[in-house]
N, C-alpha and C positions, 0 to 999 in steps of 0.2 A: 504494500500500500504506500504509496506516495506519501512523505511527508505533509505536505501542505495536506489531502484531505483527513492523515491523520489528526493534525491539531486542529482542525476543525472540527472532528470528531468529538474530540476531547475537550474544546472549549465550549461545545453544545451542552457534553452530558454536566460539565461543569456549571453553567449555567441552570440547566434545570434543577438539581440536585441544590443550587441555590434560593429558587423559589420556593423550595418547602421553609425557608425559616423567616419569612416575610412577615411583618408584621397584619394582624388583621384589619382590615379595612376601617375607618371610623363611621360610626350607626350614620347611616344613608347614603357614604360617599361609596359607591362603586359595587354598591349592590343587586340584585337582580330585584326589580321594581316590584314584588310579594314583598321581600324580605324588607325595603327600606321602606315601605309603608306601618310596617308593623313595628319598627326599630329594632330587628331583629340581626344577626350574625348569623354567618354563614355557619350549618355544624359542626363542618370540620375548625372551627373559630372559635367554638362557645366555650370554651375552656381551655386558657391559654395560664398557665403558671411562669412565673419567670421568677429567676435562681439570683443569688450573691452574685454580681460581677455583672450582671445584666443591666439594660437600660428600658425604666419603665416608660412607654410611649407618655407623650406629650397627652393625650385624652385622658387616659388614665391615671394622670397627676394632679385631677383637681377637687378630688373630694378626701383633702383630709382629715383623720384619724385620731378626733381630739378627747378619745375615751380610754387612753394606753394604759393611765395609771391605773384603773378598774382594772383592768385585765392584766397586770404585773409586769406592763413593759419596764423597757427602762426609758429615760426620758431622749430626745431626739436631739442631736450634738446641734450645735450652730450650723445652720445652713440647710441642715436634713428636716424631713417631717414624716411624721406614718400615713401613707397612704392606702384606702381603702377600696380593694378592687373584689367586691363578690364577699363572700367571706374572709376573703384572705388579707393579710398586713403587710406593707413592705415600709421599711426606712430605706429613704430614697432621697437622693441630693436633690436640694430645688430647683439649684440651676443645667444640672443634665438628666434628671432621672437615673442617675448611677445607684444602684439597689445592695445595701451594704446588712442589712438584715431582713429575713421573710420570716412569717408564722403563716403557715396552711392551715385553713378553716378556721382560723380564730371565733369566730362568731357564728358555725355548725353550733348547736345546742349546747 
């Protein structure tokens, strides 16, 4: 196989294999017109957790999480705040979304 169609090859599968870690779309933008009627995500979208070292999207940074002490956080350093996505908690920088602590399902039952 010819070089050239081999990286071509290879910067395709590259390519796809990158679209799976895409952020999910924000409720309306770029949805199929059921879904952004209903303010719904797409399923494969509906539940998205993100880890230490990640970066919480810009939408999901604006409801935070001013109930930590009830629930035995620790307090959120300068600059950080807890933010509240679903059940779940993240301490996350304000100004990049840089996610430096998560609790999963805090607020499940």
């Amino acid at each position: 196989m010819p070089v050239r169609k081999l990286t071509l090859l290879l910067a395709g599968a590259l390519g796809a294999g990158l679209a799976a870690y895409a952020d999910p779309p924000a409720r309306g933008q770029d949805l199929p017109p059921g879904l952004a009627k209903q303010g719904k995500v797409p399923p494969g979208h509906a539940r998205k957790i993100w880890g230490k070292g990640e970066y919480l999207p810009l939408e999901y940074r604006e409801v935070y999480f001013s109930d930590w002490d009830r629930y035995h956080l620790r307090p959120a350093p300068r600059g950080y705040r807890w933010v509240l996505v679903e059940d779940d908690v993240y301490l996350a920088d304000v100004a990049t979304g840089l996610i430096t602590d998560v609790v999963i399902g805090l607020l499940v039952n």
